[in-house]
C-alpha positions as CSV (number, residue, x, y, z in Angstrom):
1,X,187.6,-114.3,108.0
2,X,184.8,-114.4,110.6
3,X,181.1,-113.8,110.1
4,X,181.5,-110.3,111.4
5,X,184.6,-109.3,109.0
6,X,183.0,-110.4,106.0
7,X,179.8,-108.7,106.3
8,X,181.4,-105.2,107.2
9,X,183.8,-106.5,104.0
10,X,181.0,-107.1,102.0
11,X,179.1,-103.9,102.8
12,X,182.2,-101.4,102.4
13,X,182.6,-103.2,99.0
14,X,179.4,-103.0,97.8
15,X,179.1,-99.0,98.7
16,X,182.4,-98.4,96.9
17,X,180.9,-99.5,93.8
18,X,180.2,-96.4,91.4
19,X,176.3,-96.0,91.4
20,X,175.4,-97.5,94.7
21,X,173.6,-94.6,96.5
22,X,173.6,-97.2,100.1
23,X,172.5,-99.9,101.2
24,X,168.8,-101.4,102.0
25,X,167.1,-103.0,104.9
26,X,164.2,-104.7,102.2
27,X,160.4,-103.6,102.3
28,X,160.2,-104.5,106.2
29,X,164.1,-103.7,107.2
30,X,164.6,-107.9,107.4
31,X,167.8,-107.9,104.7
32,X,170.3,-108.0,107.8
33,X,173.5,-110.0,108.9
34,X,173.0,-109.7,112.8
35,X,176.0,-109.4,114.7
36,X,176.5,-109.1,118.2
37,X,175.2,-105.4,119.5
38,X,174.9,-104.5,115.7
39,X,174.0,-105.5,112.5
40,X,174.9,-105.0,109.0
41,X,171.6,-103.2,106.9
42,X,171.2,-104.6,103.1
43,X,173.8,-107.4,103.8
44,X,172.3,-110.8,104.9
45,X,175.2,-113.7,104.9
46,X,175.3,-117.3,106.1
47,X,176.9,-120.2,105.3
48,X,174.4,-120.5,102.1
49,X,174.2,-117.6,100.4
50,X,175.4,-114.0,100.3
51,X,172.3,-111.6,99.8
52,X,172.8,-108.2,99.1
53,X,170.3,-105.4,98.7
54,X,171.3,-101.9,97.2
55,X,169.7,-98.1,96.4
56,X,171.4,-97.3,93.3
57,X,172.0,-93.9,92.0
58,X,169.3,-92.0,89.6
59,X,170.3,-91.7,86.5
60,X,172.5,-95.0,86.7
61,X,172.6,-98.1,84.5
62,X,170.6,-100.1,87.1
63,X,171.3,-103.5,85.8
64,X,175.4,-102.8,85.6
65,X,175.5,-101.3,89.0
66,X,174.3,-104.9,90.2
67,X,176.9,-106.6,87.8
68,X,179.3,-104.5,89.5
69,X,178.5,-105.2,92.6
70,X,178.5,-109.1,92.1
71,X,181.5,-108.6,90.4
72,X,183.1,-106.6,93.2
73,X,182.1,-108.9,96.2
74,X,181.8,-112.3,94.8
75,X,185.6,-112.7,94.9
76,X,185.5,-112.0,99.0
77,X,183.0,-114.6,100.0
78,X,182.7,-118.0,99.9
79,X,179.0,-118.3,99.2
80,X,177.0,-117.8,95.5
81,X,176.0,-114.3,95.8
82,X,172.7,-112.3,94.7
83,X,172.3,-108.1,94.3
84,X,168.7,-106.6,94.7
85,X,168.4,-103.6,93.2
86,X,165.3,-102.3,95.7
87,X,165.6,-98.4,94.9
88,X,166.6,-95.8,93.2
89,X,167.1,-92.6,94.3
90,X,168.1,-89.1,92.9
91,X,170.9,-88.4,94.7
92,X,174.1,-90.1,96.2
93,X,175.7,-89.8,99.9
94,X,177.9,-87.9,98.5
95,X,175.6,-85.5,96.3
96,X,174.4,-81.8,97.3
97,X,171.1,-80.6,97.2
């Protein structure tokens, strides 16, 4: 799987995860996997790590969206990786206002 496959894997994982509202950039937009003419928001991958920063849905079990995330991607990488929590909001992609 190249660099590019596995971050768009990763991310369409991670948002199919019940209680992910979307990703996130991080406080100053650098969580990224740069890719050529792109990147990949709230995913950053390399050959170390797998780095993955989420909003999760309000009200949610904050800590086992995470878990579910890890649980859901780790299997499609080959890198340790780590879910950030670095919002929640009050409504999902999905939701009406």
């Amino acid at each position: 799987m190249t660099d590019v496959e596995i971050a768009d894997t990763v991310a369409a994982i991670t948002l199919s995860v019940a209680g992910v509202a979307g990703l996130h950039g991080g406080e100053f937009g650098e969580v990224a996997t740069y890719l050529p003419g792109r990147k990949v928001v709230g995913v950053r991958i390399d050959s170390q790590y797998c780095d993955i920063h989420i909003s999760a849905d309000y009200p949610s079990d904050v800590n086992g969206v995470a878990r579910g995330v890890l649980a859901a991607v780790a299997p499609h990488v080959p890198v340790p990786v780590s879910v950030t929590v670095e919002d929640v909001i009050a409504h999902s992609r999905g939701a009406s206002s």
